[in-house]
C-alpha positions in Angstrom: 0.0 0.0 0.0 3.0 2.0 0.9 4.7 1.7 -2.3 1.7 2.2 -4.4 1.1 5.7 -2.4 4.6 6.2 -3.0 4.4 5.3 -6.8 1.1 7.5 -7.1 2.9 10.9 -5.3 6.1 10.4 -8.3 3.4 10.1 -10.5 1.4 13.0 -9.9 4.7 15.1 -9.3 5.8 14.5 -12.4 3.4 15.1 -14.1 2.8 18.7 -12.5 6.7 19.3 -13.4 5.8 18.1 -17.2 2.5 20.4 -16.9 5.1 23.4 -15.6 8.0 22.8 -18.1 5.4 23.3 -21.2 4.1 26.7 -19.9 7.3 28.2 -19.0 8.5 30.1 -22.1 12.2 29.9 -23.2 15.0 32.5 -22.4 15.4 35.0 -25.5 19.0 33.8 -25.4 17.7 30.2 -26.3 15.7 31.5 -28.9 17.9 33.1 -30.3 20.3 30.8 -30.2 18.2 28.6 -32.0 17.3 31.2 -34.8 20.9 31.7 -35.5 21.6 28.4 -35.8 18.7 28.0 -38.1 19.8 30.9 -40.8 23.4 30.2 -40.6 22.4 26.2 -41.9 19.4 28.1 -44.2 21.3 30.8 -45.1 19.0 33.4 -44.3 19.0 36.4 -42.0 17.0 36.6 -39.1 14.4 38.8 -38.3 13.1 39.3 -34.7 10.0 41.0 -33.5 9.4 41.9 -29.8 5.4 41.9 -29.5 2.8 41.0 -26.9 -0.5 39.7 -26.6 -2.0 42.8 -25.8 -0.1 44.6 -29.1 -3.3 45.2 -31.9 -0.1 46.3 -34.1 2.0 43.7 -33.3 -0.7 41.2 -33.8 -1.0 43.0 -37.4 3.0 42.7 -38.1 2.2 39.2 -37.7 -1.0 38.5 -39.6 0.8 41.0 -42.4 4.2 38.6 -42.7 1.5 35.3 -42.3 -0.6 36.6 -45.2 -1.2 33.5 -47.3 0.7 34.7 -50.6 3.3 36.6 -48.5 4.4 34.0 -45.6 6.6 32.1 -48.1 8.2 35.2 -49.3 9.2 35.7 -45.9 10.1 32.2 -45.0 12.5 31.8 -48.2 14.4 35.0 -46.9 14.2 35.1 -43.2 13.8 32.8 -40.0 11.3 34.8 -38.3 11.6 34.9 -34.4 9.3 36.5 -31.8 10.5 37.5 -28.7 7.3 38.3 -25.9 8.1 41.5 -24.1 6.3 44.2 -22.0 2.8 41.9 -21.1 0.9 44.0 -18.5 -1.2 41.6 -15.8 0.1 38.7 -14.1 -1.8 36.2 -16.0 0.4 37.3 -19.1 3.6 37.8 -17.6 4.2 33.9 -18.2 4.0 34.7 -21.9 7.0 36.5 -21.9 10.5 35.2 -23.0 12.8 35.7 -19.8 15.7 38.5 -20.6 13.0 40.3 -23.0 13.4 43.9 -21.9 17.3 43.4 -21.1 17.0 42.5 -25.5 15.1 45.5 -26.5 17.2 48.0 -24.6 20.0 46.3 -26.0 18.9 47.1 -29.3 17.7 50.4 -28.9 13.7 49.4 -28.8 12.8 50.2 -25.1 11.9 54.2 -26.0 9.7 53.1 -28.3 6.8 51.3 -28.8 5.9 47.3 -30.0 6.2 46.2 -32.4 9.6 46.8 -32.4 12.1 44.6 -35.1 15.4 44.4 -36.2 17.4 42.1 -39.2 20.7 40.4 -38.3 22.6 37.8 -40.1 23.5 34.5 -38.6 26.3 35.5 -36.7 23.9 37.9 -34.8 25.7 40.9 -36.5 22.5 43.8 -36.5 21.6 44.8 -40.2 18.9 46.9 -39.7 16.0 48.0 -37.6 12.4 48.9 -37.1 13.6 53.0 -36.3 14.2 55.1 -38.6 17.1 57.6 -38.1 18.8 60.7 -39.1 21.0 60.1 -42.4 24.6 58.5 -41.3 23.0 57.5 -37.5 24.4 54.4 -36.5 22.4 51.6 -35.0 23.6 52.5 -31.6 21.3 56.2 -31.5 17.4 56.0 -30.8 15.1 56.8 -33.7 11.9 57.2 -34.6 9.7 53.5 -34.3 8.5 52.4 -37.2 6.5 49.4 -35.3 4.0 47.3 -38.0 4.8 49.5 -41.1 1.3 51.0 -42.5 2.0 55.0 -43.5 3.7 55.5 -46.9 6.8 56.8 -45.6 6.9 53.5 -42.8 6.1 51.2 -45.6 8.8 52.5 -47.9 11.1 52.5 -45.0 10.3 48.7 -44.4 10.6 47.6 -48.0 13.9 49.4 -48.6 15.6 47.3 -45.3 13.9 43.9 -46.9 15.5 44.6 -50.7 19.1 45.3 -48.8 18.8 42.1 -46.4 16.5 39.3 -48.6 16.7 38.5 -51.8 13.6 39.3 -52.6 12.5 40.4 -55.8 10.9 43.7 -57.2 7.7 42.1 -58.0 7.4 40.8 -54.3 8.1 43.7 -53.0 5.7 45.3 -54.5 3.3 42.8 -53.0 4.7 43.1 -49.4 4.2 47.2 -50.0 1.3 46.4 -51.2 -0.3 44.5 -48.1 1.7 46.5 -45.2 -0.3 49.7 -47.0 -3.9 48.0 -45.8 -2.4 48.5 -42.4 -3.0 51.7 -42.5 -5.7 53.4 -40.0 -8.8 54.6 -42.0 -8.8 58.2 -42.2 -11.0 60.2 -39.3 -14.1 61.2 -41.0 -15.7 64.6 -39.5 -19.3 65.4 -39.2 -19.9 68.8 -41.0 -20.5 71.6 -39.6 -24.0 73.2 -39.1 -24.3 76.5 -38.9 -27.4 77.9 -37.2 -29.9 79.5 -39.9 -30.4 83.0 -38.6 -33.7 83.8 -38.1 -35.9 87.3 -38.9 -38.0 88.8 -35.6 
């Protein structure tokens, strides 16, 4: 009887370690690790994006690069990583990738908003990113965030860093402009004004 309580307590234990090993996400060095590894054997860059599940934009990013025609441009060009950073409530916190926010300030993304994204090639060397700087900036100076490209000038911006890090054609960059541009917010419509009628006494 003994043994059989015993045998039922490693049982349940384990399982409830199994249970806890699923949910806990993996450091961002690990994933990264793993990307790198990944594009140096594909030889592709890397792309990361630092979202959450609270991000409406970020959750665009992603259903913009997943797009049915587009997710294979993407895929033959990039190994596209996601790092979860900045969640809000407890319940979410989990979500995140441990070392997150120590990432993003590395690279410059912690005065901005999410999405925040930058290109590096399989050594991990930084190509590019989603900020957009004075001419002859380095890397290493804030700009202005980009996030999930959707304005003109944002979506320019994005497709001139994917024709200098993929080797993506013209054609399907036109297509990526393209979709990115459907982003962008509908424009705020006003109600007219009504000016009183003036009446005679």
């Amino acid at each position: 009887m003994k043994k059989q309580l015993l045998f039922s307590l490693v049982f349940i234990f384990a399982a409830k370690m199994a249970c806890l090993a699923q949910t806990e996400m993996p450091s961002t060095e690990t994933v990264m690790t793993k990307a790198y590894a990944q594009a140096k054997k594909e030889h592709k860059n890397v792309m990361v994006i630092f979202h959450a599940s609270w991000c409406g934009w970020c959750k665009k990013m992603e259903a913009s690069i997943n797009e049915p025609e587009l997710k294979k441009m993407f895929d033959d060009n990039y190994v596209i990583t996601y790092i979860d950073v900045l969640e809000h409530d407890a319940e979410h916190k989990k979500l995140e990738n441990p070392g997150s926010t120590e990432m993003l300030a590395k690279y410059k993304g912690d005065k901005g908003g999410i999405p925040f994204w930058f290109v590096a090639d399989a050594k991990g060397k930084e190509l590019a990113d989603s900020q957009i700087r004075p001419e002859g900036a380095s890397l290493d100076t804030y700009g202005n965030g980009v996030g999930c490209p959707a304005e003109d000038n944002e979506v320019a911006y994005f497709i001139n860093i994917l024709k200098t890090t993929s080797k993506l054609k013209d054609d399907q960059l036109a297509m990526i402009s393209k979709r990115f541009a459907q982003n962008k917010p509908a424009p705020v419509v006003k109600p007219a004004v009504v000016k009183p009628v003036a009446t005679s006494k």
